[in-house]
C-alpha positions in Angstrom: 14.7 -31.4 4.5 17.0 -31.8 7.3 15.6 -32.2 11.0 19.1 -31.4 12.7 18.4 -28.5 13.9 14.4 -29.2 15.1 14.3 -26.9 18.4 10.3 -27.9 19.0 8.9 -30.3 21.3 5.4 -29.7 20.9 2.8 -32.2 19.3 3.7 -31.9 15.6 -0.1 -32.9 14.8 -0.9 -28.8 15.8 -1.6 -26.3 13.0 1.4 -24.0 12.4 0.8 -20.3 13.1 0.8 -18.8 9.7 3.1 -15.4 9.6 4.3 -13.0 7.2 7.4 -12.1 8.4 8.4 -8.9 6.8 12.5 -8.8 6.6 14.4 -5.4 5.4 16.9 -2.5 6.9 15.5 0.3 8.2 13.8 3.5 6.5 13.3 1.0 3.5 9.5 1.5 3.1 8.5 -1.3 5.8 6.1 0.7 7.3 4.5 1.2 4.4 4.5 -2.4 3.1 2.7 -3.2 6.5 0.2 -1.0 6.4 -1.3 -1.6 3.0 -1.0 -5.2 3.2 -2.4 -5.2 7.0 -5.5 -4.0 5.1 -6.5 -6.4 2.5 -8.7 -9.2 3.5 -7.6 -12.5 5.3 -4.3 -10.0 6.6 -3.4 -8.2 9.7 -0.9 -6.3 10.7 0.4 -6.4 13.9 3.7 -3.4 12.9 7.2 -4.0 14.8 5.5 -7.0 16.9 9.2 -7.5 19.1 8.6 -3.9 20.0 5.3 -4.5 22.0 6.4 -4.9 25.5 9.0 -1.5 25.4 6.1 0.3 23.6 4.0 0.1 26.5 7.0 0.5 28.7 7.6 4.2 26.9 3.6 5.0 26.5 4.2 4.7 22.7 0.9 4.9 20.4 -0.8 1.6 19.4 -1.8 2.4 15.5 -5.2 2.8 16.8 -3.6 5.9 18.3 -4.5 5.2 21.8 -1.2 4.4 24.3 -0.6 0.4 23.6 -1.3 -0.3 27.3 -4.5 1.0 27.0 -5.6 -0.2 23.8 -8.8 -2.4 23.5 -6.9 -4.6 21.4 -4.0 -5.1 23.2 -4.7 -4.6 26.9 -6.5 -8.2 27.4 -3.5 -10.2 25.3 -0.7 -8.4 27.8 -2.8 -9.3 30.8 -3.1 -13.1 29.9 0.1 -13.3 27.5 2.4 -11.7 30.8 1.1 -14.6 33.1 2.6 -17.1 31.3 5.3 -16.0 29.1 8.5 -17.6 29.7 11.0 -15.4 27.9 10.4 -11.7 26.5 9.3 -11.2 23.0 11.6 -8.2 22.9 14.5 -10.0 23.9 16.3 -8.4 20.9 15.6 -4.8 21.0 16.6 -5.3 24.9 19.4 -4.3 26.9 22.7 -2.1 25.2 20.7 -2.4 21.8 17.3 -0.4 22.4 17.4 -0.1 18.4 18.6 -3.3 17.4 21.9 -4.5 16.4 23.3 -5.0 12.8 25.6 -7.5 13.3 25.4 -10.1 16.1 28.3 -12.1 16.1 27.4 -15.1 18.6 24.4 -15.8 16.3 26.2 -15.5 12.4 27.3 -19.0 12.8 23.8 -20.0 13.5 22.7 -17.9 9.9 25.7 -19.3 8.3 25.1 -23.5 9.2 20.8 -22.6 9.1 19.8 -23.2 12.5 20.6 -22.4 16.5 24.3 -23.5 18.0 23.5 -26.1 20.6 24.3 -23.7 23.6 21.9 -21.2 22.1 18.6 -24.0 21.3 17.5 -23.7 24.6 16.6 -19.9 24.7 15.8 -19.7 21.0 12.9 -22.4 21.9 12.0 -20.5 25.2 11.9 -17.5 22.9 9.6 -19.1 20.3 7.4 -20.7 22.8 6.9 -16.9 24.0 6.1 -15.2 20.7 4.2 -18.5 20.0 1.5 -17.8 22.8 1.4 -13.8 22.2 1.1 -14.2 18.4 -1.7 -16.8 18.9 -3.7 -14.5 21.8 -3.5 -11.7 18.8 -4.7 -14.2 16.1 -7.8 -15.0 18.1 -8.1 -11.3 18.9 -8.2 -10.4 15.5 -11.0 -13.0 14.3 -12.7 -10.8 16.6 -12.4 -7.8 14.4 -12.6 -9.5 11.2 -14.0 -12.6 9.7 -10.9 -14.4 8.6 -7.5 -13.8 9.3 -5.6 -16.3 7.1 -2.1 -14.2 7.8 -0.9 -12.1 10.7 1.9 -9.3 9.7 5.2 -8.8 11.4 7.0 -6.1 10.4 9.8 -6.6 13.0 12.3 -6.4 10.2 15.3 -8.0 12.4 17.0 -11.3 10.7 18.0 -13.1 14.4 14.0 -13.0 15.5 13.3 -14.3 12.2 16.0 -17.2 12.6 15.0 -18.1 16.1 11.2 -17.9 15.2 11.8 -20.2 11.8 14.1 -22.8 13.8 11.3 -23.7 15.9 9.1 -25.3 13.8 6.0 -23.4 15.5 5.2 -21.0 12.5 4.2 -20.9 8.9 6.2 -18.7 7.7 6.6 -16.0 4.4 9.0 -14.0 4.4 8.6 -10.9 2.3 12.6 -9.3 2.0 12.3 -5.6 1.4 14.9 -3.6 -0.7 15.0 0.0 -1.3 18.0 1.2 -3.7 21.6 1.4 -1.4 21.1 5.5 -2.6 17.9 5.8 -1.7 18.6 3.9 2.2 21.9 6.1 2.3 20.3 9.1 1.6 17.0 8.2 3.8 19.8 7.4 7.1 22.0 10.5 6.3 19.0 13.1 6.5 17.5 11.3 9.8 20.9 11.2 11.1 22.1 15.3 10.5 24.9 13.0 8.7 27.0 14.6 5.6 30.1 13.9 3.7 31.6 11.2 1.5 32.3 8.9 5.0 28.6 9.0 5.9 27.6 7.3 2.5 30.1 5.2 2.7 29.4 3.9 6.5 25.7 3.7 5.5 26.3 1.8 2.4 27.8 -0.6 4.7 25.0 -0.8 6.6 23.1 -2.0 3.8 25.4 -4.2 2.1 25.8 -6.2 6.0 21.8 -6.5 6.8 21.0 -7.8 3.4 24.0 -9.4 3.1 22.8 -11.1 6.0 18.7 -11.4 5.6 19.8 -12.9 2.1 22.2 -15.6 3.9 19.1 -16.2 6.0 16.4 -16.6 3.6 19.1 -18.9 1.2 19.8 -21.0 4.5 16.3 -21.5 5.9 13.7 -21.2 3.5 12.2 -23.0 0.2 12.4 -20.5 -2.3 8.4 -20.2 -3.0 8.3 -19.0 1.0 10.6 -15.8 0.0 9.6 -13.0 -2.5 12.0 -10.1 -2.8 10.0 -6.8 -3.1 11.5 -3.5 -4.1 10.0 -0.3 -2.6 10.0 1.6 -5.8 8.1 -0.9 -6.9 5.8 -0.5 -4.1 5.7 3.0 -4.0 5.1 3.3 -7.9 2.6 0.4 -8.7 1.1 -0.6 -4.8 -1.9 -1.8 -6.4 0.4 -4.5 -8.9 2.5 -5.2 -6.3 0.1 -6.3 -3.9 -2.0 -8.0 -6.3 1.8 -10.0 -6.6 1.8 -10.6 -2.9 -1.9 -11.1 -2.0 -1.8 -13.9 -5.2 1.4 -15.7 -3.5 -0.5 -15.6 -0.1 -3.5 -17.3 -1.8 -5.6 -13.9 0.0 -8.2 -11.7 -1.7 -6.8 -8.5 -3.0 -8.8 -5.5 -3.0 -7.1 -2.7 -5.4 -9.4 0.2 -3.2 -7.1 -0.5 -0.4 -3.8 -0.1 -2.0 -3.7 3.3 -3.2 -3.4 5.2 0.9 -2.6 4.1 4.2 -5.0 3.8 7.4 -7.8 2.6 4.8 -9.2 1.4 8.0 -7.9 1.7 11.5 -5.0 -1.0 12.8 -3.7 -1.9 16.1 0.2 -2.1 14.3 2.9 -1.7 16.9 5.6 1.0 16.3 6.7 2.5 12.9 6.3 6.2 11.5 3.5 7.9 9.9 2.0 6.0 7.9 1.2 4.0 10.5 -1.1 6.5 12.2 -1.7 9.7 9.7 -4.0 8.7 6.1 -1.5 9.5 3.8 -0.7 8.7 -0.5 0.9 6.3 -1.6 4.0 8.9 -2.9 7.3 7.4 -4.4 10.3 9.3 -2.8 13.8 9.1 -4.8 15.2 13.2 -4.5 18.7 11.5 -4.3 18.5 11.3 -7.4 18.5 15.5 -7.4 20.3 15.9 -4.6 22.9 13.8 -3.8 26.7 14.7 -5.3 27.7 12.4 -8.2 30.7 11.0 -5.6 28.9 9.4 -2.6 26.6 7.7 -5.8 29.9 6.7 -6.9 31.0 5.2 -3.4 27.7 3.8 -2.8 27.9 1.4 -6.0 31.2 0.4 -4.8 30.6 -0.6 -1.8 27.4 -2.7 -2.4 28.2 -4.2 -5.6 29.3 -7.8 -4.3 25.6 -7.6 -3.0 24.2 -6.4 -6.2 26.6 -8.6 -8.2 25.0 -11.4 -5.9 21.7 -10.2 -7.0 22.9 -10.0 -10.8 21.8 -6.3 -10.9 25.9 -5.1 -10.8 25.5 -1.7 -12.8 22.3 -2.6 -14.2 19.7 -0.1 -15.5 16.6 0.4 -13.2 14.2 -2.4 -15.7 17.1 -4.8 -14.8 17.4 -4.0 -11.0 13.6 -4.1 -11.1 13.3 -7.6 -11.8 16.8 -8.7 -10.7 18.0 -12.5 -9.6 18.0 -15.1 -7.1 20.9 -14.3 -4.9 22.4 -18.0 -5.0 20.7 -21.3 -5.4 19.0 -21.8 -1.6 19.0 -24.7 0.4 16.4 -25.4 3.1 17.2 -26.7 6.4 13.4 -27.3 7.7 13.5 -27.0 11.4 9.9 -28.3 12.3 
């Protein structure tokens, strides 16, 4: 595997930080995903880790439900993490883009040739170093709660962290990409939005083509294939115990099927999300697109992402066939550490 694009200067000798690194769009079932697999033995979940530093800027719940500036778990790791931290972790939820940004156009080339520009490898290594020393206070901080934590849990989503954190060399990293159906993400944005009309599916069917368009580029680029596995939430909505049997198996972890059926089996200390991350809830499959929205905008949806699902080899497919899917290309790895 190539070393051109090696951003790390540290002894090479020193254990990677191992990371599951969970990539998807938004209102895709992330949360969810997190939760349950935060729970099974040897995992922890530490939610939308990026988010930590603005979550305790905006008094926002830790998943223990106590403000994350106050929480038992995270108050010591700000205080020694902030001392020393070079860069913020949060650098790309920062600024104009409190929410992220779907398409960054001085980083695409970096996607697109698997690794930083040389005017960005500077900051991408000062912003590894930084998550580098947080994610290893919260490792140690975990073995505290637990007896073995073989895999922290980041379900930042966002394909630039994931680039930056990969092209260090610092992590061990797993990258679990999330897909929900382009209908089921449409419909999910639309209804949080107020959005309707034809124009509305079709701007949110962009969405998802671009950010899985692009995680895909990513994971093809910068990653063996056995370090990748493509999970569908209605598969993970409709058989969570299977499909994290599948996952805990890949990640070598125990898997205990009593924890896979209901979130908050016991309590976390995940970073941002939505209910699931603080309410004990069922695992419940949600698809009323299917009822509700007009023949037209499906129509316009499975125009507008088929390259992508073309790509995937699931063009038009019936749901057994989207189910299991393909590949999207033959990857090539650029290791970067």
């Amino acid at each position: 595997m190539s070393q051109r694009h090696d951003l790390s200067t540290r002894d090479h000798h020193r254990a990677k930080l191992p990371l599951v690194y969970l990539l998807s769009t938004g209102r895709s079932g992330s949360t969810l995903l997190d939760v349950l697999l935060g729970a099974q033995p040897e995992c922890w979940t530490l939610g939308e880790f990026q988010l930590l530093d603005i979550g305790v800027g905006r008094h926002q719940p830790c998943g223990c439900c106590r403000p994350l500036g106050q929480c038992d778990f995270w108050e010591p790791i700000l205080e020694r993490v902030r001392r020393t931290m070079r860069f913020p972790i949060g650098y790309f939820r920062s600024g104009r883009h409190p929410n992220g940004k779907v398409v960054r156009w001085s980083l695409l080339p970096s996607i697109l040739t698997g690794g930083p520009l040389r005017s960005q490898r500077t900051v991408a290594e000062a912003y590894a170093v930084s998550n580098l020393a947080a994610l290893e206070e919260a490792k140690e901080a975990a073995e505290a709660y637990q007896e073995k934590v073989s895999w922290l849990v980041d379900a930042s989503k966002d394909p630039y962290r994931l680039l930056w954190l990969q092209a260090s060399g610092h992590f061990d990293i797993r990258v679990i990409h999330l897909v929900r159906r382009p209908e089921g993400f449409v419909a999910n944005m639309m209804r949080s939005a107020g959005a309707v009309g034809a124009m509305a599916a079709v701007k949110y069917a962009g969405r998802w083509l671009i950010d899985n368009l692009i995680g895909s580029a990513l994971i093809w680029r910068m990653f063996w294939p056995d370090a990748v596995k493509r999970v569908r939430y209605e598969d993970l909505a409709q058989d969570p115990e299977g499909t994290l049997d599948d996952i805990c198996r890949w990640l070598d972890v125990p898997f205990d099927p009593d924890r896979a059926h209901a979130t908050r089996y016991a309590v976390n200390h995940g970073v941002a999300g939505n209910r699931p991350r603080w309410e004990s809830l069922p695992v419940m499959f949600e698809e009323s697109w299917r009822t509700t929205m007009p023949p037209l905008h499906q129509r316009l949806i499975g125009l507008v992402t088929a390259p992508l699902q073309r790509l995937w080899r699931t063009r038009n497919a019936p749901d057994d066939a989207w189910k299991t899917g393909g590949e999207p290309m033959r990857r090539r790895a650029s290791s970067i550490g």
